[in-house]
TISE-224963 format. One record per residue (C-alpha): x, y negated, z; residue in three letters. Coordinates in steps of 0.1 Angstrom, whole numbers, plus 5000, padded with zeros to 4 digits. Layout:
@X = X; Y = Y; Z = Z; type = ala
...
END
This chain:
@X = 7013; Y = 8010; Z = 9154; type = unk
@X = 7020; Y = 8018; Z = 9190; type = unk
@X = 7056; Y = 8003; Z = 9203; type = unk
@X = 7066; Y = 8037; Z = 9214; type = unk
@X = 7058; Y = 8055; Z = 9181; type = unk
@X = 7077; Y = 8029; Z = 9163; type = unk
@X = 7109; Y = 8030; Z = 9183; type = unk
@X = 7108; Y = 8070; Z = 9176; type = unk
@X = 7104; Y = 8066; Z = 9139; type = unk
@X = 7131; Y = 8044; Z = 9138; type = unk
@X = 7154; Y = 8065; Z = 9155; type = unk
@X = 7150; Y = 8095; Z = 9134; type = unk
@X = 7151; Y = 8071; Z = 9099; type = unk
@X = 7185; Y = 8064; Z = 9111; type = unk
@X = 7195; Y = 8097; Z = 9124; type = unk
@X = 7185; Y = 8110; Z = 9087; type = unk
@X = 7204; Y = 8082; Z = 9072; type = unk
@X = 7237; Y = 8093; Z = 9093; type = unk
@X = 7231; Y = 8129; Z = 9083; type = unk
@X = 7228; Y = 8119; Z = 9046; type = unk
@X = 7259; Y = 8098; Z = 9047; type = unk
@X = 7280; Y = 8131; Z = 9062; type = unk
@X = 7264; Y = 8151; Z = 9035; type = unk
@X = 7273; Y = 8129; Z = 9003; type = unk
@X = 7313; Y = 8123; Z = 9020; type = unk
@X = 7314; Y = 8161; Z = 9028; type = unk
@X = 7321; Y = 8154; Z = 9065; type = unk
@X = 7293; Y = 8176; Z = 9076; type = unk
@X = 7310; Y = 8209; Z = 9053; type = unk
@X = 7344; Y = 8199; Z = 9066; type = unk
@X = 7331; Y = 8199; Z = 9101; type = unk
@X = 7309; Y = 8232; Z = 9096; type = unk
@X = 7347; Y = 8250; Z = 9084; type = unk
@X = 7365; Y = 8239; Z = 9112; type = unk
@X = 7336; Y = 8257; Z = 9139; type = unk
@X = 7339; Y = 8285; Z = 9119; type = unk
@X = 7376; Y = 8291; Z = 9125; type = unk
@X = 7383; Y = 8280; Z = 9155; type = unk
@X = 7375; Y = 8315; Z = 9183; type = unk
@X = 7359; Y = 8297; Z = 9207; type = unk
@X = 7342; Y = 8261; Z = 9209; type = unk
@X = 7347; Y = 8241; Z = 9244; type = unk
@X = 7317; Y = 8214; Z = 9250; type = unk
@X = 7322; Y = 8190; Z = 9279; type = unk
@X = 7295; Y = 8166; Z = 9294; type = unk
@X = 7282; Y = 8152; Z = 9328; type = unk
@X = 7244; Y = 8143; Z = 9334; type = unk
@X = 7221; Y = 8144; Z = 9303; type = unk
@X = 7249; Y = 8151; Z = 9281; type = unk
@X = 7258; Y = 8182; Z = 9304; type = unk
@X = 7228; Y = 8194; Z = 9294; type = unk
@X = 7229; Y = 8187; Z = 9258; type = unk
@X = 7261; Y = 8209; Z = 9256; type = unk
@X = 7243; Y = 8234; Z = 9274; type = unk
@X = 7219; Y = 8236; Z = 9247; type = unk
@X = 7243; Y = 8237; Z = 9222; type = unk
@X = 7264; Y = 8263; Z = 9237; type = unk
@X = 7228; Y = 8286; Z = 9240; type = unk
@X = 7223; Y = 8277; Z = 9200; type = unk
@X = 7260; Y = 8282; Z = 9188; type = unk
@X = 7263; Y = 8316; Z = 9210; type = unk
@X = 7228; Y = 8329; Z = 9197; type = unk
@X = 7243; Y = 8326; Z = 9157; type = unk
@X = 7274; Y = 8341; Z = 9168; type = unk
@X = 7298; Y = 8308; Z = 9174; type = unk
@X = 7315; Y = 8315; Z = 9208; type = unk
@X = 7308; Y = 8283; Z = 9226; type = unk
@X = 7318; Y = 8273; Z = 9263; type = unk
@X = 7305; Y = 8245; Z = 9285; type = unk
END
């Protein structure tokens, strides 16, 4: 299997194990509450992670979550 496909598949098996391990300790409902109450959400980031907030902040505002950047 190419290197580069391999690293990929990796990442995601463990990105799926991290988001099983929020669901079974109810982290992830705990943490979908507190968004839900708070009025509005601030993201910060520089760089790359700058625009990872950014997309966030689209996603959250477009389901009705007031989100800043």
């Amino acid at each position: 299997m190419n290197i580069g496909i391999s690293s990929v598949l990796t990442d995601y098996s463990t990105l799926l194990k991290k988001a099983s391990e929020l669901t079974q300790d109810g982290s992830l409902n705990q943490i979908s509450q507190d968004i839900t109450e708070y009025k509005v959400i601030y993201i910060y980031g520089i760089g790359h992670s700058g625009l990872i907030a950014k997309e966030i902040e689209l996603r959250f505002n477009r389901i009705g979550i007031p989100c800043r950047v």
